[in-house]
N, C-alpha and C positions, 0 to 999 in steps of 0.2 A: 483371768490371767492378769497378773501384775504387770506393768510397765515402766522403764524410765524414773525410777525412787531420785527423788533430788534432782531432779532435770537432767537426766542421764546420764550425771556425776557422783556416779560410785567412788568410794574411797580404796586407795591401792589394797588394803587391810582385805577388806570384803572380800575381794577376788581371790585373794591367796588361800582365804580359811572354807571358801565356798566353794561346790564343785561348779564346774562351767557343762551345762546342757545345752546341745545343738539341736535341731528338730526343725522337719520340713512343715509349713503351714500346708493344711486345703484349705477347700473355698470358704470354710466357716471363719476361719483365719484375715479375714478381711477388714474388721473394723481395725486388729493389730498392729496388720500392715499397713492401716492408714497413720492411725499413732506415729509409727518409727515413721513413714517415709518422712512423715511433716516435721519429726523433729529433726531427722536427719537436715533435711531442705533449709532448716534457720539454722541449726548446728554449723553448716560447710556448704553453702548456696554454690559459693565458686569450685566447688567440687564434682557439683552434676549438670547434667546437659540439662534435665527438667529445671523449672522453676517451681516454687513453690505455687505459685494462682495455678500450673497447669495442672499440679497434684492436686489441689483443692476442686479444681474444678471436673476430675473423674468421678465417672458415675459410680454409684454402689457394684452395678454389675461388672466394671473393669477393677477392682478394688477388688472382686470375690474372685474374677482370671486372673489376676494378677497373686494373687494369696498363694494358690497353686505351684507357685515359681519361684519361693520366699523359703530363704533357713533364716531362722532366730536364732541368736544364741541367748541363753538367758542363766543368772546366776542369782542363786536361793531364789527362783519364781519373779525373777524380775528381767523385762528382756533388756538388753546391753548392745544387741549388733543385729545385723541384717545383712542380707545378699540376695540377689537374686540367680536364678542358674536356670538356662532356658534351650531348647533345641534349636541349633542357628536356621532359620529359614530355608535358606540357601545351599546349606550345606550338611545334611543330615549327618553326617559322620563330627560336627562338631557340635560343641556347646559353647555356649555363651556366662561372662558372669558379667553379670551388674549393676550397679545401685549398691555396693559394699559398705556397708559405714557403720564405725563402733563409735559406741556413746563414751562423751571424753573423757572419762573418770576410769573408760575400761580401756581406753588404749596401750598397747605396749605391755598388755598381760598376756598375750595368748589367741584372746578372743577372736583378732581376725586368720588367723593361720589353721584356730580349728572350723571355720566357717569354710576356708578353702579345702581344707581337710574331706568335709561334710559333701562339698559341691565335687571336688575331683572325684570320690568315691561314689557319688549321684552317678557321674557322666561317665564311668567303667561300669558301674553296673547297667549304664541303659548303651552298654561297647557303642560310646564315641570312642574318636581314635585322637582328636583334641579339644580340649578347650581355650578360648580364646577372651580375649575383653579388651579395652580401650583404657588408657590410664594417662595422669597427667606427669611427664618423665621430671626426676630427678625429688621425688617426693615417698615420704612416708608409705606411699600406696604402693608406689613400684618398685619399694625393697621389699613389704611382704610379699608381691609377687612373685620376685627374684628367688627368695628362700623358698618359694614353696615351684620350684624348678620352670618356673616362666621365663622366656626370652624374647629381645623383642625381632617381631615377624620381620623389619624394615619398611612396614606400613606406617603412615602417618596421616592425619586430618586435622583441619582449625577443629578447636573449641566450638561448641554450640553458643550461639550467644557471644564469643569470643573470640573474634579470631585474628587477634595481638597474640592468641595463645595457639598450643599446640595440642594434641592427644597422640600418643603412640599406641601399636598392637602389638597387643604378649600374645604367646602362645605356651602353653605346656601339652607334649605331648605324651601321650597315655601309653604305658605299656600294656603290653598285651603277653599272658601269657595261658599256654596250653593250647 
């Protein structure tokens, strides 16, 4: 599989003429998901709770569990974005997303709304009742969420690493029908 063409600055053109594939990684999917995260991690560092050294420094084996919990999005064979979508420990009736992040040449096409597309319809078919995530308010991340029917819980936390900063909790809840 292809990866990241031009340093994950696809040209707007590309994405209009190309179709956009979503798709969940298994555990073979590991080296991929090493790819995106580390670019993601230089791409928008102040974006995630991880650092880069602590991405680098996962073993092969949490790199193969972690693939498992991974949608791509990728355009003509090349991937463009990532997310994560996981069963909240805590709370089995919910999911988790996290680690969302489109490569900058693909943002503002689509990319992130069908990855949530991908993940909400993950977390109805394994009937959770919500999903949930942490996002930094007033940014590009917490309008796609907003569109894609997230609000926020009235939850809040510092930033990892940050805490001059803030993170809020979305919530979208799942209907259910039949």
């Amino acid at each position: 599989m292809r990866s990241l063409p031009n340093g994950g600055r696809l040209s707007e053109p590309t994405l209009v003429t190309m179709p956009l594939q979503i798709r969940r990684l298994d555990r073979s999917g590991a080296a991929l998901l090493r790819e995106l995260r580390i670019a993601a991690l230089k791409d928008a560092p102040q974006e995630f709770g991880e650092t880069l050294a602590e991405a680098l420094s996962r073993s092969d084996r949490e790199w193969s569990d972690l693939a498992s919990s991974t949608y791509v999005a990728e355009v003509d064979g090349h991937c463009v974005g990532m997310a994560f979508a996981f069963e909240d420990r805590s709370d089995l009736e919910t999911a988790r997303v996290g680690g969302m992040w489109v490569a900058p040449g693909a943002r503002r096409a689509g990319v992130g709304s069908r990855l949530m597309e991908a993940v909400l319809h993950w977390a109805t078919s394994e009937n959770m009742r919500r999903v949930r995530l942490w996002v930094s308010p007033t940014t590009p991340a917490e309008e796609l969420y907003r569109r894609a029917n997230f609000a926020p819980t009235g939850n809040s936390k510092p930033f990892p690493r940050d805490h001059s900063r803030s993170v809020m909790e979305m919530e979208c809840e799942l209907n259910k029908s039949g």
